[in-house]
N, CA, C and O atoms as a Tinker XYZ file with bonds, in Angstrom:
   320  protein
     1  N      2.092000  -14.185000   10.546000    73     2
     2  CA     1.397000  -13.652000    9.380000    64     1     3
     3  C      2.412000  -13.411000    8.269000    63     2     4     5
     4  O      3.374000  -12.707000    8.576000    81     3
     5  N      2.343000  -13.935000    6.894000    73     3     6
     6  CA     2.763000  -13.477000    5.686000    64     5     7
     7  C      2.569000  -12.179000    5.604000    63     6     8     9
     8  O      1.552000  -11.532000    5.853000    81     7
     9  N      4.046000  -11.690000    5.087000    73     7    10
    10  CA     3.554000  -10.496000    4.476000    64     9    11
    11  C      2.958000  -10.691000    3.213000    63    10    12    13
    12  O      2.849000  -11.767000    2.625000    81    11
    13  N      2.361000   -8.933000    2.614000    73    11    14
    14  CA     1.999000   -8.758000    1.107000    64    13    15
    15  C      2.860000   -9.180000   -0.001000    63    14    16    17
    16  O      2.331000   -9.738000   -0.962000    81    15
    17  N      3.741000   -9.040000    0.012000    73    15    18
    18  CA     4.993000   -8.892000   -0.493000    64    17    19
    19  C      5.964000  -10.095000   -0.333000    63    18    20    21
    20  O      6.596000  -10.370000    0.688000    81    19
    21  N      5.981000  -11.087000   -2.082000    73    19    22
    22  CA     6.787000  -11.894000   -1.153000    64    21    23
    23  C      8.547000  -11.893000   -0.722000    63    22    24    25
    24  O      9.312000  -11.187000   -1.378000    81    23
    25  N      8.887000  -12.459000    0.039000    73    23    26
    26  CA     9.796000  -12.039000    0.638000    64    25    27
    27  C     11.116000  -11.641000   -0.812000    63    26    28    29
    28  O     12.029000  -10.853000   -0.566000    81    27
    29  N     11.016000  -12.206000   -2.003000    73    27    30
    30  CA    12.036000  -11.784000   -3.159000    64    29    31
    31  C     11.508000  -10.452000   -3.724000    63    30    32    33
    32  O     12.244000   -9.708000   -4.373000    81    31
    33  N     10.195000  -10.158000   -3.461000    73    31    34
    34  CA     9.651000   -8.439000   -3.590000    64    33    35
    35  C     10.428000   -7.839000   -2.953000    63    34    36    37
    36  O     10.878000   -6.914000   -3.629000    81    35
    37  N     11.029000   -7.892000   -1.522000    73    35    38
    38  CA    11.264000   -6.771000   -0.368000    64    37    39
    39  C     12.806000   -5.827000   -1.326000    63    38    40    41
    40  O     12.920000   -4.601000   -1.299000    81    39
    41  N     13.502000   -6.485000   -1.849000    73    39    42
    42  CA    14.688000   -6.174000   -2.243000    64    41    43
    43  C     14.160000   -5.009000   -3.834000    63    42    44    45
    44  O     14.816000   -4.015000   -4.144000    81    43
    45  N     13.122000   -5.390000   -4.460000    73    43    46
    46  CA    12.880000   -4.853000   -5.864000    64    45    47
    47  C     11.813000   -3.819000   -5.436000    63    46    48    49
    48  O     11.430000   -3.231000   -6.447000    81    47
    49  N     11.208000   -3.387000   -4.364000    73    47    50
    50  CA    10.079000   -3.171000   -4.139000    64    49    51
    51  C     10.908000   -1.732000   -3.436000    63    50    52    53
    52  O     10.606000   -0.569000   -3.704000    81    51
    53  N     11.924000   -2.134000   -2.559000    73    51    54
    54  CA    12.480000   -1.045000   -1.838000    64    53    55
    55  C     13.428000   -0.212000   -3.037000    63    54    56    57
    56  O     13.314000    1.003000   -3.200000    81    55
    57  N     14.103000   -0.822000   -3.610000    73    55    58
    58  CA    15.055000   -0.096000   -4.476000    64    57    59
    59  C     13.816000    0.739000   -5.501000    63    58    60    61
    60  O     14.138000    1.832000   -5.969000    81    59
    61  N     12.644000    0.264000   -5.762000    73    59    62
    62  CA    11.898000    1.178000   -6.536000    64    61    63
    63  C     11.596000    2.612000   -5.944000    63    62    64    65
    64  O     11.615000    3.647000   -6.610000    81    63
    65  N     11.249000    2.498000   -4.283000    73    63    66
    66  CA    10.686000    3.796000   -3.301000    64    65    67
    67  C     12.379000    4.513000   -3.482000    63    66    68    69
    68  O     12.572000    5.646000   -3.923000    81    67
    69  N     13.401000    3.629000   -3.066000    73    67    70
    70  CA    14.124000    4.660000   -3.238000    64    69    71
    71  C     14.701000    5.462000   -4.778000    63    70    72    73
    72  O     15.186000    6.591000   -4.853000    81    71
    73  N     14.503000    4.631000   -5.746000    73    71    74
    74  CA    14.284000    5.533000   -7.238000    64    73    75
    75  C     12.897000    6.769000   -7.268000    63    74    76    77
    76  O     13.031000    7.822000   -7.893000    81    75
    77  N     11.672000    6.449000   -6.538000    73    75    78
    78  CA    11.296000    7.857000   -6.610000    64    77    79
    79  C     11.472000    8.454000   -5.147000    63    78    80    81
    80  O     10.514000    8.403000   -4.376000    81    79
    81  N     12.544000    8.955000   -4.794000    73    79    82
    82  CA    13.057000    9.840000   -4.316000    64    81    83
    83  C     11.838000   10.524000   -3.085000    63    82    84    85
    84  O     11.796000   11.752000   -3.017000    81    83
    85  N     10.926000    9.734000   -2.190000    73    83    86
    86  CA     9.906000   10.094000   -1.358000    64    85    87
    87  C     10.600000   10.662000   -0.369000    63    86    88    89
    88  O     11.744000   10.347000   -0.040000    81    87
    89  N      9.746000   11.729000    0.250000    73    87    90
    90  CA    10.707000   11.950000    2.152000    64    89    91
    91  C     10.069000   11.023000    3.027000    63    90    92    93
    92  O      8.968000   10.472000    3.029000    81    91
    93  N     10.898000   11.008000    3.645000    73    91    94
    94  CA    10.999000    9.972000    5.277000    64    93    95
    95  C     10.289000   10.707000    5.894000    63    94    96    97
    96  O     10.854000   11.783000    6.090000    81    95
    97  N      9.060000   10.642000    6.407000    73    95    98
    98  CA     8.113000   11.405000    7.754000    64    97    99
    99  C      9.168000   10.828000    9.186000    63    98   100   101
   100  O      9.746000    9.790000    9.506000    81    99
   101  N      8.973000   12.222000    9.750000    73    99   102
   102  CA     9.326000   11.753000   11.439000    64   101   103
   103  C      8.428000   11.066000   11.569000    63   102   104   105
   104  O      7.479000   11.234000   10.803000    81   103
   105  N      8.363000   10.018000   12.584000    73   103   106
   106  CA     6.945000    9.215000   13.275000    64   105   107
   107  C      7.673000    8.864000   14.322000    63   106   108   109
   108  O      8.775000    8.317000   14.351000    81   107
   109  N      6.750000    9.335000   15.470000    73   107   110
   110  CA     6.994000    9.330000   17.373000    64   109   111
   111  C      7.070000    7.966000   17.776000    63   110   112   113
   112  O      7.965000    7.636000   18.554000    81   111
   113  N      6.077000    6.950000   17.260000    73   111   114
   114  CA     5.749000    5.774000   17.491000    64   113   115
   115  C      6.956000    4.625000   16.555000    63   114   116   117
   116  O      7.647000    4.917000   15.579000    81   115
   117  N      6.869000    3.433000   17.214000    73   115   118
   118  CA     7.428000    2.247000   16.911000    64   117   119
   119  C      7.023000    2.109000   15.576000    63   118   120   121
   120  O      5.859000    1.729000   15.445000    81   119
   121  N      7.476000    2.254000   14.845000    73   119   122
   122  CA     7.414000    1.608000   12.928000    64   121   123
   123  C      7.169000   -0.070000   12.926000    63   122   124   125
   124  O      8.040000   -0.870000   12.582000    81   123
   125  N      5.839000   -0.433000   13.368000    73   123   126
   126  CA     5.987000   -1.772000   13.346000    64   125   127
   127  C      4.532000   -2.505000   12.758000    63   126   128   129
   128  O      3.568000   -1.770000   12.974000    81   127
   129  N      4.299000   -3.334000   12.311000    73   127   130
   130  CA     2.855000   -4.314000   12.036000    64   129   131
   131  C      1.712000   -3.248000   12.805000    63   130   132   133
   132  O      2.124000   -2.745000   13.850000    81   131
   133  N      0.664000   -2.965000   12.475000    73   131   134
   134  CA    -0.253000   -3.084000   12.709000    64   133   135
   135  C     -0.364000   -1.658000   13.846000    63   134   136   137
   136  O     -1.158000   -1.587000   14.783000    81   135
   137  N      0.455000   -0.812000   13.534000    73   135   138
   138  CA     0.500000    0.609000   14.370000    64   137   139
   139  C     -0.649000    1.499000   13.612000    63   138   140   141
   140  O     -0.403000    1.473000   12.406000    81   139
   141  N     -1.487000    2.057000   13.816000    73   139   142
   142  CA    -2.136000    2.902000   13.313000    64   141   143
   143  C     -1.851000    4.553000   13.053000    63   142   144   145
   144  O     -1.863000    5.369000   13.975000    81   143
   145  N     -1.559000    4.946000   11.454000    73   143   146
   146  CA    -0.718000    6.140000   11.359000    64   145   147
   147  C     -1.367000    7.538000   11.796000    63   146   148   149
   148  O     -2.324000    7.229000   12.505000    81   147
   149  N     -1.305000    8.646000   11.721000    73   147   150
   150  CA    -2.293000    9.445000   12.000000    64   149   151
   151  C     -2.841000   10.129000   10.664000    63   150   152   153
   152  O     -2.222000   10.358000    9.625000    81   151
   153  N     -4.039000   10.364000   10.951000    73   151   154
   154  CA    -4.814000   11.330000    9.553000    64   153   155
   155  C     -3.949000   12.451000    8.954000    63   154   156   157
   156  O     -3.567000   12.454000    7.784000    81   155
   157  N     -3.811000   12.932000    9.413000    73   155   158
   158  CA    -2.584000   14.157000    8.575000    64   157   159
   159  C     -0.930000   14.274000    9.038000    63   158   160   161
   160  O     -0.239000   13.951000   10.005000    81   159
   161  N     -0.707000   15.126000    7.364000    73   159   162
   162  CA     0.690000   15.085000    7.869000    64   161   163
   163  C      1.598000   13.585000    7.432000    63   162   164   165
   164  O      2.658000   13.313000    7.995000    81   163
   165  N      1.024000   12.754000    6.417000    73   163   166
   166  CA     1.084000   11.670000    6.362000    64   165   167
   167  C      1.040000   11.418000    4.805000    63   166   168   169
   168  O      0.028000   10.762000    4.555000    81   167
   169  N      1.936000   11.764000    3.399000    73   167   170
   170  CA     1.523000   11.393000    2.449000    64   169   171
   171  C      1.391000    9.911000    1.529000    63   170   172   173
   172  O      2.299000    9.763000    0.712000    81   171
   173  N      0.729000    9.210000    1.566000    73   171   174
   174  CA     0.599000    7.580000    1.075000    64   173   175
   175  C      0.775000    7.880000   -0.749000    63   174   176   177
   176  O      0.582000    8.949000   -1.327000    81   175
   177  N      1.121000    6.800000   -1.244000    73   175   178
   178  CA     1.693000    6.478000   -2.541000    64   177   179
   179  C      1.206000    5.183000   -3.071000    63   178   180   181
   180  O      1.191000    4.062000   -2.564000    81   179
   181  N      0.860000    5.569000   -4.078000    73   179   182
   182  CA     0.398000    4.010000   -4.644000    64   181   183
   183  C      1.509000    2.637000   -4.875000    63   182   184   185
   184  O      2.713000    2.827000   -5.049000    81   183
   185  N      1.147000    1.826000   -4.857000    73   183   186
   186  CA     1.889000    0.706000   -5.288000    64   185   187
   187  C      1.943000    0.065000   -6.497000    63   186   188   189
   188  O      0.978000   -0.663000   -6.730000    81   187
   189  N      2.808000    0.129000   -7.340000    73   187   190
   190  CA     2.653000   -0.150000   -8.491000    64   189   191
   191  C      2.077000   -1.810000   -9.002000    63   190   192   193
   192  O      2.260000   -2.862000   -8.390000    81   191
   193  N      1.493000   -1.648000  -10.042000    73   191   194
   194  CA     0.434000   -3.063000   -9.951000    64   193   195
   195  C      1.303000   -4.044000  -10.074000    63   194   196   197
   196  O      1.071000   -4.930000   -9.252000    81   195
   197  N      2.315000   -4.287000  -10.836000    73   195   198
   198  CA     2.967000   -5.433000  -10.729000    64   197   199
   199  C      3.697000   -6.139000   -9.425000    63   198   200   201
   200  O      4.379000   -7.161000   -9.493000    81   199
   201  N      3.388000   -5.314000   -8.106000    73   199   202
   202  CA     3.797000   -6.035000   -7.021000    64   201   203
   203  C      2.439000   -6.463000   -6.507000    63   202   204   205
   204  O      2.640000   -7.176000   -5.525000    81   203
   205  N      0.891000   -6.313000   -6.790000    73   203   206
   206  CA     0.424000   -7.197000   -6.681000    64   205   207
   207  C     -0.189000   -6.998000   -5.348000    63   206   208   209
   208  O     -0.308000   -8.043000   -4.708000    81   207
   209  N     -0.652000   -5.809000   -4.709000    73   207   210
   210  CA    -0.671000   -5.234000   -3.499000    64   209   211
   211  C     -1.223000   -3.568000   -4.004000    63   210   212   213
   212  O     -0.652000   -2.552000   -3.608000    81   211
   213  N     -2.025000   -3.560000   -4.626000    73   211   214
   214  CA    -2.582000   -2.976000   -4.823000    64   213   215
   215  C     -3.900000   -1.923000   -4.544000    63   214   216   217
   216  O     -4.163000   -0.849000   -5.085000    81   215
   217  N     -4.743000   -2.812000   -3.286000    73   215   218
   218  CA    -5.107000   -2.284000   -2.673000    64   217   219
   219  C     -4.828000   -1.169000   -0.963000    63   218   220   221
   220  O     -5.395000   -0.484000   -0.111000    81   219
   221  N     -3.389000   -1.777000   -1.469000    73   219   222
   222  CA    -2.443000   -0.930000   -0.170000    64   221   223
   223  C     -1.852000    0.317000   -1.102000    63   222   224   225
   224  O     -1.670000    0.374000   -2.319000    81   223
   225  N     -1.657000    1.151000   -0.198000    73   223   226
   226  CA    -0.278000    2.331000   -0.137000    64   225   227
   227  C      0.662000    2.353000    0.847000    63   226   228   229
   228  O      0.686000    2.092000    2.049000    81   227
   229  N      1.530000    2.784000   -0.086000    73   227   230
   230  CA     3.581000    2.910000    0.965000    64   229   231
   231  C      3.717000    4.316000    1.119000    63   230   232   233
   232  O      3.453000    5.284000    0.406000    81   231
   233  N      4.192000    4.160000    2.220000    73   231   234
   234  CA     4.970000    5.472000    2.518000    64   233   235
   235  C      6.288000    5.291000    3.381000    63   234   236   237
   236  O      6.796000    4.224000    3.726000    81   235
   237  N      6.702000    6.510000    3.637000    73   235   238
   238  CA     8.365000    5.965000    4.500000    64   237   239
   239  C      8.370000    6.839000    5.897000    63   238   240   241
   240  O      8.102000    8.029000    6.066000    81   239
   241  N      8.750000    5.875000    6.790000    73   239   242
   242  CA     8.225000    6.240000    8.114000    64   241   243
   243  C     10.069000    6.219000    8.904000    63   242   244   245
   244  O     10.500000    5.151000    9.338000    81   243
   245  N     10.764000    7.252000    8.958000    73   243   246
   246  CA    11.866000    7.237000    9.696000    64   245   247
   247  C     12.530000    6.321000    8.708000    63   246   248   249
   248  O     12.895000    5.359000    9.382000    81   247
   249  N     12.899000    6.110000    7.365000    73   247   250
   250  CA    13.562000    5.430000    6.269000    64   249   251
   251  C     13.090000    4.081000    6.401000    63   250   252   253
   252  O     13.806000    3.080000    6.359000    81   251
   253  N     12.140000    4.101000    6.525000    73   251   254
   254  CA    11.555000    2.524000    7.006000    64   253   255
   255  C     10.330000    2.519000    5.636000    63   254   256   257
   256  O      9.514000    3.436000    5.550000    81   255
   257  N     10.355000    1.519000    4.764000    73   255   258
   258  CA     9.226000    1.668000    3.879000    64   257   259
   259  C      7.972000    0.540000    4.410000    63   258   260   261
   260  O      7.965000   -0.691000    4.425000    81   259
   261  N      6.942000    1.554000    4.826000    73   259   262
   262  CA     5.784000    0.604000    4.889000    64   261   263
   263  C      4.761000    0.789000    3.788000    63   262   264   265
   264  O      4.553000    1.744000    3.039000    81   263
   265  N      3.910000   -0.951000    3.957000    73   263   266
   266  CA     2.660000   -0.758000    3.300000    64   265   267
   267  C      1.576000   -0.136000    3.919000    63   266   268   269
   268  O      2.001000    0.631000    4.782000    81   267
   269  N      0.900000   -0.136000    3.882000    73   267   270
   270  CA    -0.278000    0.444000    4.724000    64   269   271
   271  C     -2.169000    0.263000    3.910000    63   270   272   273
   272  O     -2.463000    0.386000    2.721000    81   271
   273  N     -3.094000   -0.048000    5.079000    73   271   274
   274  CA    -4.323000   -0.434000    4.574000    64   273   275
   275  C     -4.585000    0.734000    4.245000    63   274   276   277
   276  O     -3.916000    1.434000    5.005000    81   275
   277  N     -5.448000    1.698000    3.225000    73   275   278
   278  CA    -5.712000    3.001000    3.557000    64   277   279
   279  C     -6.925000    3.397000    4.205000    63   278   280   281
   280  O     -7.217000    4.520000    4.617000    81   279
   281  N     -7.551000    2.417000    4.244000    73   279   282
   282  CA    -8.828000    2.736000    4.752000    64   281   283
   283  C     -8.690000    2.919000    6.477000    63   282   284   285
   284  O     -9.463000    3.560000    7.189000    81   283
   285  N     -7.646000    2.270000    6.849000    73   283   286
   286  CA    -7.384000    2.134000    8.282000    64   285   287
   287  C     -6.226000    2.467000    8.729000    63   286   288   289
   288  O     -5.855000    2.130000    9.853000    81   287
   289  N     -5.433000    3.238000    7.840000    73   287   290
   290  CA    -4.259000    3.533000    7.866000    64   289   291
   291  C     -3.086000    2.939000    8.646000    63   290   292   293
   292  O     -2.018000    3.518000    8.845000    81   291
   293  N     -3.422000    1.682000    9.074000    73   291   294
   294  CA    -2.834000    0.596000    9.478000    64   293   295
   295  C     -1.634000   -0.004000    9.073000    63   294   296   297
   296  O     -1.789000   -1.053000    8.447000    81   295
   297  N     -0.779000    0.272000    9.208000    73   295   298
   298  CA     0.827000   -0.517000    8.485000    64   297   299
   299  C      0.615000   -2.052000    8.756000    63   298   300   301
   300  O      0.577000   -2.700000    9.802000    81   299
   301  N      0.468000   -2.452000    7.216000    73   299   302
   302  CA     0.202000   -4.277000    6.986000    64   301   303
   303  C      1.917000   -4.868000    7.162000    63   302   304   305
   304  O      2.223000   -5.870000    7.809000    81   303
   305  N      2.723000   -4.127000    6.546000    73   303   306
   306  CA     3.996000   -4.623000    6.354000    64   305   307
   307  C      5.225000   -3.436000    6.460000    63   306   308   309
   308  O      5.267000   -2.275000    6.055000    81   307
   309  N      6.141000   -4.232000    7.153000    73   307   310
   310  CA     7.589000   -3.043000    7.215000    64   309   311
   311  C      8.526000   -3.831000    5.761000    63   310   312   313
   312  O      8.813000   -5.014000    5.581000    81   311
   313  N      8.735000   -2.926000    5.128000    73   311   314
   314  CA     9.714000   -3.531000    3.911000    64   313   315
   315  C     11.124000   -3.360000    4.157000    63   314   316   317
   316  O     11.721000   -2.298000    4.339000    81   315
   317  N     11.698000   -4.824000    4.137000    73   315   318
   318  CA    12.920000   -4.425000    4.645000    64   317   319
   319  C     14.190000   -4.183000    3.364000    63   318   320
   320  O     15.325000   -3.827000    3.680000    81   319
């Protein structure tokens, strides 16, 4: 599976999360495709429109930036 993001995003996309300065959530589980996050305790962030992925939100899971579906809180992509 393609990610959202194409792979020359991952580099401009991460240096943006780390310009706004988000915290890293602990998370117990494997940071990987398609893990389902839990309902709370969990703050999601929009994605800014010019990456084009817009119907997702990021958040940072153990310094790991994922996308995530929100409706299913499903991590679509790990940004490396």
């Amino acid at each position: 599976m393609n990610g959202l993001l194409g792979i020359d995003e991952h580099p401009r996309f991460h240096d943006y999360v780390v310009k706004e300065k988000r915290p890293s959530i602990v998370y117990q589980d494997s940071v990987a495709v398609g893990a389902v996050l839990p309902e709370e305790d969990v703050q999601y962030y929009d994605v800014p429109p010019e990456y084009g992925v817009t119907k997702h939100r990021y958040t940072i899971l153990n310094n790991h930036v994922v996308l995530v579906d929100p409706r299913t809180r499903t991590v679509v992509e790990v940004v490396q």
